[in-house]
C-alpha positions in Angstrom: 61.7 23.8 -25.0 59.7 25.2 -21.9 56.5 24.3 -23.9 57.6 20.7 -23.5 58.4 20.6 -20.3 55.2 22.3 -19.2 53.1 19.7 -21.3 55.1 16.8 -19.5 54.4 18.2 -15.9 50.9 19.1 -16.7 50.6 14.9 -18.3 52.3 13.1 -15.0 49.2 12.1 -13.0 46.8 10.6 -16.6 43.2 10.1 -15.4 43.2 13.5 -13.1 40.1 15.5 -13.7 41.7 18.7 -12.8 44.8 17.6 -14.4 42.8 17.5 -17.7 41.3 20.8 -17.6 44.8 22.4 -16.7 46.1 20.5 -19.8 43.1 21.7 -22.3 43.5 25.3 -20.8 47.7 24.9 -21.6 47.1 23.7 -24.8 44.2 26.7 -25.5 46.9 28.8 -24.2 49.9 27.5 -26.8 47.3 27.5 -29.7 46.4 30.8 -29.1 50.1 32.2 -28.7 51.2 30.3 -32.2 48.3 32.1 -34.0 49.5 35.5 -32.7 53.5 34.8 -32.9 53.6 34.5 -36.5 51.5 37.9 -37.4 53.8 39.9 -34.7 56.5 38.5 -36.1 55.7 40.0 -39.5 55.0 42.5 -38.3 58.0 43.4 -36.5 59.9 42.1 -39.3 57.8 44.9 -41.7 58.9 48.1 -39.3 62.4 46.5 -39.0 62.9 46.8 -43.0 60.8 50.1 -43.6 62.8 51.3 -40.8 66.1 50.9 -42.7 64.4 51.9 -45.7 63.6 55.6 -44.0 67.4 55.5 -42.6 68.8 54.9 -46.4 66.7 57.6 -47.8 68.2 60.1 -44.9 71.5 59.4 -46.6 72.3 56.7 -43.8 73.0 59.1 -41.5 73.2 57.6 -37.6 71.2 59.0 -34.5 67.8 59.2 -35.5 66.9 55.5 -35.2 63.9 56.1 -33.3 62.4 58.3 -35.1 62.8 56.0 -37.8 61.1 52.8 -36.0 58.6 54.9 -34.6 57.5 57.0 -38.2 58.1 53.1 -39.8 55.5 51.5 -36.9 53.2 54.2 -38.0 53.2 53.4 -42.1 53.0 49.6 -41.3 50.0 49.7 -38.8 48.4 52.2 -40.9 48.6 50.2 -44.2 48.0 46.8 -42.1 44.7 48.6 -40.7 43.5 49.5 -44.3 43.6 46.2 -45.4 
C-alpha cells in the first residue's frame, strides 16, 4: 500500500521535469526491490525449514534455536553459492 501512495504523490504535478525524474528513479527503485524480495524470501524460507529439519534430528529438543538458524544459514548459502 505505501508503494501506491508514494507513486500518487510522486504523479500530482504531470508535465514536471523534476517530477519525472523523481518518478523514473521510484519506479527503478520498486523494480529493483521486487527482483531482490522474491530470492530473499526463498531464501529465508530455505533456513527456516532446514532449520526445523536440524531441530527434529536433535530429537526436538528446545533451546538451541540459534544454533540451528545460524548452522541452517550456513548449509543454504553454501549450497546457493555452489550453484
Amino acid at each position: 500500500m505505501p508503494k501506491t501512495s508514494t507513486k500518487i504523490a510522486m504523479r500530482s504535478a504531470p508535465g514536471s521535469r523534476a517530477n519525472e525524474s523523481s518518478q523514473g528513479q521510484a519506479d527503478e527503485r520498486i523494480s529493483k526491490s521486487r527482483v531482490d524480495v522474491p530470492q530473499q524470501e526463498s531464501r529465508m524460507n530455505r533456513i527456516a525449514r532446514r532449520a526445523h529439519e536440524i531441530y527434529e534430528a536433535r530429537g526436538g529438543k528446545d533451546g538451541k534455536a540459534l544454533e540451528d538458524w545460524l548452522q541452517a544459514e550456513r548449509e543454504i548459502d553454501e549450497a546457493m553459492g555452489e550453484t
